[in-house]
N, C-alpha and C positions, 0 to 999 in steps of 0.2 A: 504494500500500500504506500502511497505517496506519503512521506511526511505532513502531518498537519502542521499548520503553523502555528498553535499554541495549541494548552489542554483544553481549554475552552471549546473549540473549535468541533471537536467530535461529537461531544458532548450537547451543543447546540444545534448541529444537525439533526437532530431527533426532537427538538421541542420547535413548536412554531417559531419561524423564523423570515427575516423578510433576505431573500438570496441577489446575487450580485452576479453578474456576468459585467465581463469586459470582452472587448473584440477588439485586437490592433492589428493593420494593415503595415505592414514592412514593406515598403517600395523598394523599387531595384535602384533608385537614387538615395538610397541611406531614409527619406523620411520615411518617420514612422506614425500613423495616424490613427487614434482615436475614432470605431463606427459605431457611430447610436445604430441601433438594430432593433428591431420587432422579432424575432424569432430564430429557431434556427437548433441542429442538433449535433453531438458529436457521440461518434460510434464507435467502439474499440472493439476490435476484434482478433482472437489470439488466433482463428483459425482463418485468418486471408492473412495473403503475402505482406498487406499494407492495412498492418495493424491499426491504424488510426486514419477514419474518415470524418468529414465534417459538410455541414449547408449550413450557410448564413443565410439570410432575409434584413436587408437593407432597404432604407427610403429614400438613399441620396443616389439619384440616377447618374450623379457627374460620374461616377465608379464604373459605368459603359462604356467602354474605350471603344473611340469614334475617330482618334487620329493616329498617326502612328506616335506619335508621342504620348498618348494618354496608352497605347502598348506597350509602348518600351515598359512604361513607369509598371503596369499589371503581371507583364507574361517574365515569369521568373519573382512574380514577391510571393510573400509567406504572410498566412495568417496569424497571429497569437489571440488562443481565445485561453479565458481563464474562466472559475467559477467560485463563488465564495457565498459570506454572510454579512451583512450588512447589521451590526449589532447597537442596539439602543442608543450608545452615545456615541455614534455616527464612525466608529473604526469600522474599518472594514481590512477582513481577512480574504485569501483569498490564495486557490493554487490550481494549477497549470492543466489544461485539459490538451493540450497536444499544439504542435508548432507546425503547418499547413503549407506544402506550395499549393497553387493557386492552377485549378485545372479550367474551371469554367467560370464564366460572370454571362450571368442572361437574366432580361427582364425588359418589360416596356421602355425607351429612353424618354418618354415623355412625361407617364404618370406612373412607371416604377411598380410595385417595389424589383429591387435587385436582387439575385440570390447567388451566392459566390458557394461554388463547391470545393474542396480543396482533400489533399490527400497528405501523407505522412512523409517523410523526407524518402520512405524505403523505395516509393515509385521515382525517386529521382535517381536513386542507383537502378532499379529494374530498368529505368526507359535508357539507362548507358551502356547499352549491349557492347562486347567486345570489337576492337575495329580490329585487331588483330588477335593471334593466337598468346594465351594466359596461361602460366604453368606455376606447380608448385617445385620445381625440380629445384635441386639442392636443399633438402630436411627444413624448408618451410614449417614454424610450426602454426598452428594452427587461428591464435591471437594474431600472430605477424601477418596470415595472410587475408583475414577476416580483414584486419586494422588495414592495410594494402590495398583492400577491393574496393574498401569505403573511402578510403580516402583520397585515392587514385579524381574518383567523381566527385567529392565534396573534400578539398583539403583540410578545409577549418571543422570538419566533424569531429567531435569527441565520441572516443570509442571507449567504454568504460568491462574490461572483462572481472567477473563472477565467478569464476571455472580455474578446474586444473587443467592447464594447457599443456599441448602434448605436437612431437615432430609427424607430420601428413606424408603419408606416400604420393609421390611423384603423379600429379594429376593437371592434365592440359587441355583447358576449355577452345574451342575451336571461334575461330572471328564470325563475330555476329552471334555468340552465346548470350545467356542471360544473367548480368553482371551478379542478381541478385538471390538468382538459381546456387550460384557459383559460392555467395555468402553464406548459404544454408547449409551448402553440402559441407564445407569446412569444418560450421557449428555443430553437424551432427556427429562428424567422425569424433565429436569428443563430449554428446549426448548432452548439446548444449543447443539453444534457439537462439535467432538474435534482430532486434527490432527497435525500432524508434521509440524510445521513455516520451511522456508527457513534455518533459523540456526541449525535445527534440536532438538526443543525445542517445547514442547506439550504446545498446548494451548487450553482452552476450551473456548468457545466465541459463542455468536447469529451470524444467521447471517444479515449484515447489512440491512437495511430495503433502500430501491430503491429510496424510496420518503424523505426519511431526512436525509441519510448517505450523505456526502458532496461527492463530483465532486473530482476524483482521477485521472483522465488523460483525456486531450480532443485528441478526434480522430478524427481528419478533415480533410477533402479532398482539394484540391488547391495545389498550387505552395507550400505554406510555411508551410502544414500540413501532419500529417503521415498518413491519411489512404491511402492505395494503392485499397484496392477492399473491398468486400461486397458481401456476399450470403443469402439472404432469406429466411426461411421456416416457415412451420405451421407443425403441426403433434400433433393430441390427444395424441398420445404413450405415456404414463407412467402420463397423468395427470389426476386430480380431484379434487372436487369443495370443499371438504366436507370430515372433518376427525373426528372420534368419538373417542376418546381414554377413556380407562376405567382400573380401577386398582379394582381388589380383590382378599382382602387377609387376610383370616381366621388365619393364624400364630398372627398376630399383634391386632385379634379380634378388626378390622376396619370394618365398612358397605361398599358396596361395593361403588366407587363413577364411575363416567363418564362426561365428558365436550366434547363440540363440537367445532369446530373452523370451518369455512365456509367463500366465497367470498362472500360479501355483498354490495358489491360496484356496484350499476345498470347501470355504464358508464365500468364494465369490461366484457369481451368478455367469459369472464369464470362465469359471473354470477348467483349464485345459482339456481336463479329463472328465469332464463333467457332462450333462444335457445339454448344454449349449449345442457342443460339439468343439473342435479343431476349426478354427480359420487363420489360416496362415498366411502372414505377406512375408515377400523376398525383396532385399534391399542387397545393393553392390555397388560399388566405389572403390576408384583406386587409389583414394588418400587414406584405406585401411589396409594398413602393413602389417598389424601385428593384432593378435585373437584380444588384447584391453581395448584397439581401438574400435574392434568389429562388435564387443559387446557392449560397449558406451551409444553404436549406434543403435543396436537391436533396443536397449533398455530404453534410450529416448522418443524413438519409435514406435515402440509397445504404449510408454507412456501419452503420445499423442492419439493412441486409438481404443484404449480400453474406455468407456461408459460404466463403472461400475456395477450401477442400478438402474438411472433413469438420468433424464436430463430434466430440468427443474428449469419455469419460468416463472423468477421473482418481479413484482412489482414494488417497489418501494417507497420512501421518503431518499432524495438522492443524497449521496457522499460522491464527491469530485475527486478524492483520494482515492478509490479506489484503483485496482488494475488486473488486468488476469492474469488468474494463477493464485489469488489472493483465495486466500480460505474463511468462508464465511460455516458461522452456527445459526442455523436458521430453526426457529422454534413456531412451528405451530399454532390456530388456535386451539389446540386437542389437549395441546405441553410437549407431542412429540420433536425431540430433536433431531437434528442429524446435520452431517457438516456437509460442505459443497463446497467447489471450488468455482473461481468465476472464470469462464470462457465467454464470455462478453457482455457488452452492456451499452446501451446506447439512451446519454442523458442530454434533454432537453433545455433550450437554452430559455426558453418561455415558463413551461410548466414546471411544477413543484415534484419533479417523479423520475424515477429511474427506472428503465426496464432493464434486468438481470438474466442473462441466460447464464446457468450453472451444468457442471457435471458432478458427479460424484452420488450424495445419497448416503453416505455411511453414517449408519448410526453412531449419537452423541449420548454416551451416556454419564 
């Protein structure tokens, strides 16, 4: 979870409160401008390449770029939207919901309003596909070449790594690859993800594990708790039990290796050897040299496709701190508890409400 900016601050999220949204326009000539806004939402999502979307709804139509100079100043700036609390005696707190290039601006030029959509800095590495051929050759390790691909496209990025970093076998993306394909596969061989933070700052990082990661927001139902509702589901779609990953690669005169990572837990519903059944995916790469790096991918792997139990849609009172991967205790109005983790969530820059989509389901007892 984001840092809040004082104790206060969690705390009053949960009691009526009157919320704050800011929205700054970063021009590609250094200013930086202040948009009154009427609406508008940001979306985070751990499972798309470009973790962080956003739409604004603006009323100043001058933001229609009509010259080429009202272009220049648009194609290439960044949005900063933030969210906060606007507290009794007029402080105002407040923290960072994501840092935006700027994809689309359309609306009437006459009588408006404007809607600016914009995306996460990850689509500015995806859209810089290789002009030429890209290799890890010479014991690259894995930080260095991650920190290398991003920065190559964005010099001034800060790359923040999380992980125990480890040397990548000899792997050479072909001209016209996908710069950002290229970042993932790096992250995995060392069973790590990696994505633009709310400040617009790369981080490579695991992700949290459901059962030891600590408790980051409770969501409870009653008079003096934020959950408002709750939706249900089950769906196989996109899961399995069982992941083989395997690296060979004849350039590094390495023998080929393989590791497995699998549900082996006989009280989970996903159980290898269970009713479920066996569903197996096959992963391979040749920046896996040795059976730690092939089971670092398998395990992160495994970790992006198990569902536990159900997937859970919270509605809540919003928190701007949040992020996914975060582990939430979400309590019933029945009393029952159980933990979740957050795989996304998309909070509105108008309304007083968060929608939550979670995984997990394990009981909280």
């Amino acid at each position: 979870m984001y840092p809040a900016p004082s104790d206060r601050f969690l705390a009053t999220l949960r009691e009526s409160h009157v919320p704050y949204t800011r929205v700054q326009l970063l021009r590609t000539d250094g200013v930086v401008v202040d948009l009154a806004h009427t609406g508008g939402s940001v979306t985070v999502d751990r499972g798309s390449a470009v973790r962080r979307t956003c739409s604004v709804t603006v009323p100043d139509t001058s933001l229609l770029p009509m010259t080429p100079a009202d272009q220049i100043a648009v194609y290439g700036a960044r949005l900063r939207i933030m969210r906060g609390i606007i507290y009794g005696d007029g402080t105002i707190e407040s923290v960072p919901l994501g840092l935006f290039r700027i994809d689309k601006v359309s609306g009437d030029p006459a009588l408006g309003p404007v809607t600016i959509d914009g995306s996460g800095l990850e689509a500015v590495i995806a859209d810089d596909k290789f002009t030429a051929a890209r290799s890890t050759r010479g014991g690259t390790s894995a930080v260095t070449a991650i920190t290398g691909l991003i920065q190559d496209t964005l010099p001034t990025a800060v790359v923040t790594s999380r992980v125990t970093d480890a040397t990548l076998g000899t792997r050479t993306w072909d001209a016209q690859g996908d710069r950002w394909a290229a970042v993932q596969e790096c992250a995995t061989a060392i069973g790590a993800e990696v994505y633009a933070d709310a400040d617009g700052q790369f981080v490579i990082a695991e992700l949290p594990d459901l059962l030891t990661a600590p408790v980051a927001w409770d969501v409870d139902a009653g008079a003096a708790g934020v959950l408002i509702s709750a939706s249900r589901a089950f769906s196989r779609d996109g899961m399995y039990n069982m992941v083989v990953a395997s690296g060979e690669n004849t350039e590094d005169n390495v023998p080929p290796v393989s590791a497995t990572a699998s549900d082996t837990d006989p009280t989970s519903p996903t159980y290898v050897s269970g009713p479920f059944g066996r569903v197996p995916k096959f992963y391979s790469s040749a920046t896996l040299t040795s059976t730690t790096l092939a089971q670092n991918a398998a395990n992160k792997i495994l970790r992006d496709a198990l569902k536990p139990n159900v997937t859970v849609s919270l509605t809540s009172l919003p928190n701007p701190c949040l992020e996914p991967g975060d582990v939430l205790r979400v309590t019933y109005e029945d009393g029952r508890r159980e933990l979740q983790q957050v795989e996304s969530f998309s909070i509105s820059l108008a309304l007083d409400s968060v929608t939550i989509e979670t995984i997990g389901g394990k009981q909280d007892t």
